[in-house]
Structure formats: structure tokens, C-alpha cells
C-alpha positions as CSV (number, residue, x, y, z in Angstrom):
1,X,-11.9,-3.0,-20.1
2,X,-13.6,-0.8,-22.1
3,X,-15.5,2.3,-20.9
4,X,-17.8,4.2,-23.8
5,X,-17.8,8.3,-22.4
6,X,-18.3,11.7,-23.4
7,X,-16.3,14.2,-22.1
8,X,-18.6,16.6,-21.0
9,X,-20.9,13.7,-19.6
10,X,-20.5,14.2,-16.0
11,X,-21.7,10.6,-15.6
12,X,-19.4,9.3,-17.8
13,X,-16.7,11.4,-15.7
14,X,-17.7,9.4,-12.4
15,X,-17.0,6.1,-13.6
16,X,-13.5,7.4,-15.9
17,X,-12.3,9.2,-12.6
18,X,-12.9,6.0,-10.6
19,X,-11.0,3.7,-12.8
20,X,-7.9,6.0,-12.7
21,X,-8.5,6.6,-8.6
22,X,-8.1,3.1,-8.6
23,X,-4.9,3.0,-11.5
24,X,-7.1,0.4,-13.7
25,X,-6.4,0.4,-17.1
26,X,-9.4,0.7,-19.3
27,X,-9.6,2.1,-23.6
28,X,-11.7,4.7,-23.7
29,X,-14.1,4.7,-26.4
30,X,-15.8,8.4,-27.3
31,X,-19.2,8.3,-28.3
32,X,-20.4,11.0,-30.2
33,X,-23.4,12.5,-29.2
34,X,-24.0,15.5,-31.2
35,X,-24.9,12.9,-33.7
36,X,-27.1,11.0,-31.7
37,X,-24.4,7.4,-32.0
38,X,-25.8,6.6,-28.4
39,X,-28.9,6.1,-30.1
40,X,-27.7,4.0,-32.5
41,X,-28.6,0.1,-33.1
42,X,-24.8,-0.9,-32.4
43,X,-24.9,1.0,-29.3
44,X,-27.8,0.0,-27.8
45,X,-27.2,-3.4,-27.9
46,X,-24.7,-2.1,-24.9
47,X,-27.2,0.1,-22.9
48,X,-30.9,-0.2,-24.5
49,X,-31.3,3.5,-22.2
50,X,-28.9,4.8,-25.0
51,X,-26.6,6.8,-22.7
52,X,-23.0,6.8,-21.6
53,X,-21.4,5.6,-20.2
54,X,-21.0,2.0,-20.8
55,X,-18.2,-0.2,-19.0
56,X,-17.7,-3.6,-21.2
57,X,-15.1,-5.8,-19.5
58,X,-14.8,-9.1,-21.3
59,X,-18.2,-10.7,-22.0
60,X,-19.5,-8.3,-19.4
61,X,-21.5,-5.0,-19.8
62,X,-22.3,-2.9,-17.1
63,X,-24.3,0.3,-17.9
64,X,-25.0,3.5,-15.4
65,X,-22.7,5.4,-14.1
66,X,-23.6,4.1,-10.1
67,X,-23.5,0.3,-11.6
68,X,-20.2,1.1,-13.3
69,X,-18.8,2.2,-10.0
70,X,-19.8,-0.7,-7.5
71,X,-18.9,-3.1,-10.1
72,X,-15.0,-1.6,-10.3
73,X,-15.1,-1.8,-6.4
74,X,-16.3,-5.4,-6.5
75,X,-13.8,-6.8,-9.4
76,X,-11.0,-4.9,-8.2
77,X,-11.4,-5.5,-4.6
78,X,-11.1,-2.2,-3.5
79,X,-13.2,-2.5,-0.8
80,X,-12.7,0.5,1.4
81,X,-14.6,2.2,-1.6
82,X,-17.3,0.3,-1.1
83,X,-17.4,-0.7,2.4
84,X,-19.1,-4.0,3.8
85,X,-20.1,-3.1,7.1
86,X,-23.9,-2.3,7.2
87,X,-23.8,1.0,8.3
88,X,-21.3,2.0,5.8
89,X,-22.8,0.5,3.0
90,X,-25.9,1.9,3.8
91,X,-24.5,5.2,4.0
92,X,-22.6,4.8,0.7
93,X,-26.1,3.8,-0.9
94,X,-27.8,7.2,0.3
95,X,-25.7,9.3,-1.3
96,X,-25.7,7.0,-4.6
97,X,-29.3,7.5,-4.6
98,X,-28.5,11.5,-4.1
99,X,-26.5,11.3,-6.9
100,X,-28.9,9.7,-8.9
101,X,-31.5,11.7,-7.7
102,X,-31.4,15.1,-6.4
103,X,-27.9,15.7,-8.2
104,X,-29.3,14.8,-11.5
105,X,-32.2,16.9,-11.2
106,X,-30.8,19.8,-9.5
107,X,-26.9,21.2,-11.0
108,X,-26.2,18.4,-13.6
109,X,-30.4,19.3,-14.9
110,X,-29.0,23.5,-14.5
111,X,-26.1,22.1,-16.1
112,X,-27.8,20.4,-19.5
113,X,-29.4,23.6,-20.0
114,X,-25.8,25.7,-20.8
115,X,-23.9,23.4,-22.1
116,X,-26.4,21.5,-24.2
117,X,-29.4,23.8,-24.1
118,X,-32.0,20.9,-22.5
119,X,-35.6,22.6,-22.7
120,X,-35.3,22.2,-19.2
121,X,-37.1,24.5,-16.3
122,X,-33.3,26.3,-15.6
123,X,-34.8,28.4,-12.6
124,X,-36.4,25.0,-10.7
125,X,-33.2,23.6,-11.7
126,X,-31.2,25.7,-10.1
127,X,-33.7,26.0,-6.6
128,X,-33.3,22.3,-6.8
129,X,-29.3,22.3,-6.9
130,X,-29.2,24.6,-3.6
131,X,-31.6,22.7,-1.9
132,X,-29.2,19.8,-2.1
133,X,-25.9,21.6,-1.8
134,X,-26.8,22.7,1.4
135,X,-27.8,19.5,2.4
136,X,-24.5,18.0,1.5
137,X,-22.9,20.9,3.1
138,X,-24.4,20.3,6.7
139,X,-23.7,16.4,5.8
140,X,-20.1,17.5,5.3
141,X,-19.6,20.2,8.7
142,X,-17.9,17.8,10.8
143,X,-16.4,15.4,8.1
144,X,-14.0,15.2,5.4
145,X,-15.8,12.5,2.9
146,X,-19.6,12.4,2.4
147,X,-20.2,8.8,3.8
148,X,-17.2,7.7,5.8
149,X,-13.8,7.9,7.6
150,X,-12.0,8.1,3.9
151,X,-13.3,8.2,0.4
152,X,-15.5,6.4,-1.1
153,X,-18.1,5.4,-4.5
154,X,-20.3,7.7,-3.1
155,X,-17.8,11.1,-3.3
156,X,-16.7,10.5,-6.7
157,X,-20.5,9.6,-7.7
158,X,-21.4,13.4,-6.2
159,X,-18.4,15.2,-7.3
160,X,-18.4,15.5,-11.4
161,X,-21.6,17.8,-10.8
162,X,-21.2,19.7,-8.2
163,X,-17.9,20.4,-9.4
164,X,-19.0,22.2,-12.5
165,X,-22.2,23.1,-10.9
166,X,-21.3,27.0,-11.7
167,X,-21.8,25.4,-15.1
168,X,-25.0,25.8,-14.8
169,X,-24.9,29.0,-12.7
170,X,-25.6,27.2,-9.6
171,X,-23.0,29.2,-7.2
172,X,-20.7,27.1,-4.4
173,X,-19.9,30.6,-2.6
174,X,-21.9,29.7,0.7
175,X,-21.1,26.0,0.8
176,X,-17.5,26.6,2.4
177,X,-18.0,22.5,3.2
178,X,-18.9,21.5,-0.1
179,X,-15.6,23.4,-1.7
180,X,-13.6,21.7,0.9
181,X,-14.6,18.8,0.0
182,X,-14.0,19.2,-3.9
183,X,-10.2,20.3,-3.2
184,X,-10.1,17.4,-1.1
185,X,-11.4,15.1,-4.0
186,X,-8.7,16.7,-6.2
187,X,-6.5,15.9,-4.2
188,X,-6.7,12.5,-4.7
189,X,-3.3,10.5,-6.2
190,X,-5.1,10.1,-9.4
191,X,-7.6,12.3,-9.7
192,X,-8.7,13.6,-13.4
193,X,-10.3,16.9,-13.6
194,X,-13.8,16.8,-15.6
195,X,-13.8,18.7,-19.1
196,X,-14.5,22.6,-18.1
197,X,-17.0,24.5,-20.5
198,X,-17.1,28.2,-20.3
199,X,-20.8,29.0,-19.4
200,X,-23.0,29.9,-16.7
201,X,-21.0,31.6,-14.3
202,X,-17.6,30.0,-15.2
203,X,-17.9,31.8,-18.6
């Protein structure tokens, strides 16, 4: 396997912190996107969306970070990461579509405005990220993992952002749960820490 990344790509992090939760082997390939080789023609032959990261495994290509993720649970068979009972599955889907969604818009949006200086609306950003930190907080009072009795898909798909939400000065301080929850994640036999970049509040 092949997986196409950046290093400060939080989305890029999910799916690299995955394959290494799950010890499979897999070249990383860095794409540099200062100078725009996402957008490339060779590169979007792999992801038309132009955007890391990219998993190629043999003859296939899986693009998005959430895609990459199910797809490793699937090949490998590491099905307690991506349960099949209903309820569980359905509950790992939510927070995919959280990540997708409300994390993308909220910190990792806060986020692309420090570390890559996104004409983005910082301030909404940021009234976005609480909005959905406190949410995963209550979601996380009485439990250790976001969607089940153990980890799955759906932690590591929220983590990368939330981790480095100060980042994008969107402060963890009142979300006791959601910090828990982090140092629980790194925990993990494993784990691999995201790429830290000194702005925001972690300047």
C-alpha cells in the first residue's frame, strides 16, 4: 500500500494513524502542497478533488480520509473498528459524518486559518469548534470511546483535529471529557502523534 499525505494534513493524519493502529505496512508518499502537486495532472488522476490523502493499494485507489479508514477495516479485517452490528455501525457512521462535517468546519476550518492562513471567517470558526466540542464532550461523560465499548474508525476520524484544535486557538480547558479521551487515544499500542505547529494558542 501506498498512502499520499501531508504532514500537517490532519486528514491525511487519520488515515496514517490508522494503518499503524492497525501495524499495516504502507510507503508513504509526501505531496507537496505549497506547490500546489495535489493539483497536478498526475495527481489527480488519483483523487480528481485534488486533496490528500490518497490510499493506492494494488490496482485500487481509495480517496478521503473516512473512505481510507473503512476500507483498512474491511481489507484487514479488523472488525471491532468498524463494527457490524446495526447499532454500532450506525453509531460509528454519526460521528464519521461529525468528522466530516462539523469537525471540518469548526477546529480543522480555525485550524487552516494559522497554519495555512485560509481566508476563512476564524471567529465563526472557532464558535463552530465549541459548539461541537461540547457536544462530543457530553457524548463522552459516561464513556471512554466516542461510539462504542472500545475504539473505533470513528475516534481516530475525530481525534487529528481536535487534538491540535488549540492550533487554531480553539481551547480544550472546559472539555475535561474530550482531553480524556485524547490521552486515551494516545494511549493506543501504535499511536503516532500528528505534526505539532506552533500557532494559535500552542505558540
Amino acid at each position: 500500500m501506498k498512502l499520499f499525505h501531508h504532514p500537517l494534513s490532519g486528514h491525511a493524519h487519520r488515515a496514517r494513524l490508522f494503518l499503524s493502529l492497525i501495524d499495516q505496512p504502507a510507503e508513504l508518499v509526501e505531496v507537496d502542497l505549497a506547490n500546489r502537486a495535489q493539483k497536478q495532472p498526475d495527481f489527480l488522476k488519483l483523487n480528481p478533488f485534488g486533496q490528500v490523502p490518497v490510499l493506492v493499494d494494488g490496482d485500487v485507489v481509495i480517496a478521503d480520509s473516512n473512505a481510507i479508514l473503512v476500507y483498512l477495516a474491511k481489507k484487514t479485517g479488523k472488525t471491532d473498528w468498524l463494527p457490524e452490528a446495526p447499532a454500532q455501525a450506525a453509531a460509528v457512521q454519526r460521528w464519521l459524518s461529525v468528522a466530516a462535517g462539523d469537525i471540518a468546519f469548526g477546529p480543522a476550518a480555525a485550524r487552516l486559518v494559522t497554519v495555512f492562513a485560509a481566508p476563512l471567517d476564524a471567529d465563526a470558526a472557532i464558535a463552530r469548534a465549541h459548539v461541537v466540542l461540547k457536544r462530543m464532550d457530553d457524548a463522552l461523560a459516561n464513556r471512554q470511546w466516542i461510539a462504542a465499548d472500545h475504539p473505533t474508525i470513528a475516534d481516530v476520524a475525530l481525534y487529528s483535529y481536535t487534538a491540535r484544535a488549540p492550533e487554531g486557538y480553539v481551547d480544550l480547558k472546559d472539555y475535561a471529557n474530550v482531553r480524556r479521551w485524547l490521552a486515551a487515544i494516545e494511549a493506543l499500542p501504535g499511536f503516532v502523534e500528528f505534526q505539532r505547529t506552533p500557532v494559535g494558542l500552542a505558540a
